[in-house]
Every structure is written in C-alpha cells, then in structure tokens.
KEKE-3310 file (N, C-alpha, C; in steps of 0.2 Angstrom, whole numbers, plus 5000, padded with zeros to 4 digits):
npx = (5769:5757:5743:5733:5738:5734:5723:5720:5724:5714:5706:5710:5711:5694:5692:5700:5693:5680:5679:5687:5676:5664:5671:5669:5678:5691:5701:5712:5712:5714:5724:5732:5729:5738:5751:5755:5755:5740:5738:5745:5738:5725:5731:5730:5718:5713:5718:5729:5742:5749:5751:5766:5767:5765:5762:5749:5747:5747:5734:5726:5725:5721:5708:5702:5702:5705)
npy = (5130:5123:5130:5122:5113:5119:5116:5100:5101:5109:5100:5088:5093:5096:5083:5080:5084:5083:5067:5068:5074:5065:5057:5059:5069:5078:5091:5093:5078:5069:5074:5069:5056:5054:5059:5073:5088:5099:5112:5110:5101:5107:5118:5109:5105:5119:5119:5124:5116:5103:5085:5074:5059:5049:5054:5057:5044:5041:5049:5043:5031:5032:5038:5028:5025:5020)
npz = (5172:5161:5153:5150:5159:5172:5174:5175:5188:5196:5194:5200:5213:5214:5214:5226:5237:5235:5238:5251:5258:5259:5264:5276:5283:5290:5284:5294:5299:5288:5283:5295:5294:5279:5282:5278:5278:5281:5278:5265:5258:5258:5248:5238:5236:5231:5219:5219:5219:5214:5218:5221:5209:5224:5233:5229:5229:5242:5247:5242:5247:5261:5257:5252:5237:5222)
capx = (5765:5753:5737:5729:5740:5731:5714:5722:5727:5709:5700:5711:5707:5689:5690:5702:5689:5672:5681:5686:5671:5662:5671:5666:5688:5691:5709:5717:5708:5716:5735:5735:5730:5744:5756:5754:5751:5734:5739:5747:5732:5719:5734:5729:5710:5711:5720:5736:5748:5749:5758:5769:5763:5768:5760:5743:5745:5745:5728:5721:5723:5717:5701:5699:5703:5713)
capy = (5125:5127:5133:5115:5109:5119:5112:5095:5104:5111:5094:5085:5098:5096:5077:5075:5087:5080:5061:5069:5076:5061:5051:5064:5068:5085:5094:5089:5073:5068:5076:5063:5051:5053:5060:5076:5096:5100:5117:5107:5097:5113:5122:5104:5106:5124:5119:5128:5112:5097:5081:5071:5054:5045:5059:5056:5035:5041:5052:5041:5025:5035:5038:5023:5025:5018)
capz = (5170:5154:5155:5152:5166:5178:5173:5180:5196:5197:5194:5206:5220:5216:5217:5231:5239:5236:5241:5257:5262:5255:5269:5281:5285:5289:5282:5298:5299:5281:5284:5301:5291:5278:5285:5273:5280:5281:5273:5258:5255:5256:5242:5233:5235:5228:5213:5219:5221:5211:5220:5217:5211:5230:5237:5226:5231:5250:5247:5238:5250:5264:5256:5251:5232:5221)
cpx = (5760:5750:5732:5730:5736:5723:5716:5722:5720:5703:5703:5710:5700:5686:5693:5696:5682:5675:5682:5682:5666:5666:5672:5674:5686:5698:5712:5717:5715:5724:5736:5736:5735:5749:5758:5751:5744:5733:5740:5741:5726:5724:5733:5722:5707:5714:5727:5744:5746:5752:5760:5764:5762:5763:5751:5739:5743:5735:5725:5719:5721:5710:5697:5699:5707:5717)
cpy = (5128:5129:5127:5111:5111:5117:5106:5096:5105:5105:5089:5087:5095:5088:5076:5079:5082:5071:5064:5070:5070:5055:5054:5067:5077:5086:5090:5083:5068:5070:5072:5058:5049:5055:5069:5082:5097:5107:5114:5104:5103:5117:5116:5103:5112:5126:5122:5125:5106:5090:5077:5061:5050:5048:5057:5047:5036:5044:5047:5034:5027:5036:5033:5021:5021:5023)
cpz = (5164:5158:5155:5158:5171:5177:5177:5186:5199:5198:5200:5213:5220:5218:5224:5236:5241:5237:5249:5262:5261:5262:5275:5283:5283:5286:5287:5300:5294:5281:5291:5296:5286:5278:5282:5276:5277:5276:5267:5253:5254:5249:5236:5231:5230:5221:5212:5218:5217:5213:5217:5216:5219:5232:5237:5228:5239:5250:5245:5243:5258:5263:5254:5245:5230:5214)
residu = (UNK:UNK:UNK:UNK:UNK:UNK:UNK:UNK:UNK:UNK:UNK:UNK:UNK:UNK:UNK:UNK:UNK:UNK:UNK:UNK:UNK:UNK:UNK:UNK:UNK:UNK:UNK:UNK:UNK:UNK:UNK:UNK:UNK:UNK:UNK:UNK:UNK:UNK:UNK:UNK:UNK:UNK:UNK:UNK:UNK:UNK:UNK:UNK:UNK:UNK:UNK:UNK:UNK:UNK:UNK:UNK:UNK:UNK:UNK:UNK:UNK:UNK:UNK:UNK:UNK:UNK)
# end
C-alpha cells in the first residue's frame, strides 16, 4: 500500500472507533453484531487492516451509519 493509503486505514480506525464508542459497543459487542472478529475490527481501529467494501456496509449499519 502507499503511504497515503495508510492515512485512509488510520482515519477509518479512528472513525470506526469514536462511532463505536459513541454508541457505547464494546469490540465484542460490535463483532456479534456483524458477524466480524473482534480482533479484526481492533487491527481496523488501529489502522492495521482496511476492509473490504461489504465488510465497511456491515460496520457501518450496525452503528447506525450510513
């Protein structure tokens, strides 16, 4: 990946982060809900994993987003 790619990776961690917390959902709370390892989603918070779009539609209608 570039180096600008990981900017992307780093801001989507820090949103999908401050939405989850934001609708009080812990890691394992948020990987019930979509169906999504709890570790995968913390290597998504801390900027280390990017998903795939599908992956970003299940987060997101969990939270509540669109």
């Amino acid at each position: 990946m570039r180096s600008h790619d990981s900017k992307y990776k780093i801001i989507l961690g820090f949103k999908l982060k401050h939405f989850r917390l934001q609708a009080d959902l812990s890691l394992q709370e948020l990987a019930r809900k979509t169906g999504l390892s709890f570790p995968y989603i913390s290597q998504i918070e801390q900027g280390k994993k990017y998903p795939k779009p599908e992956k970003i539609a299940l987060l997101g209608q969990a939270l509540g987003k669109s």
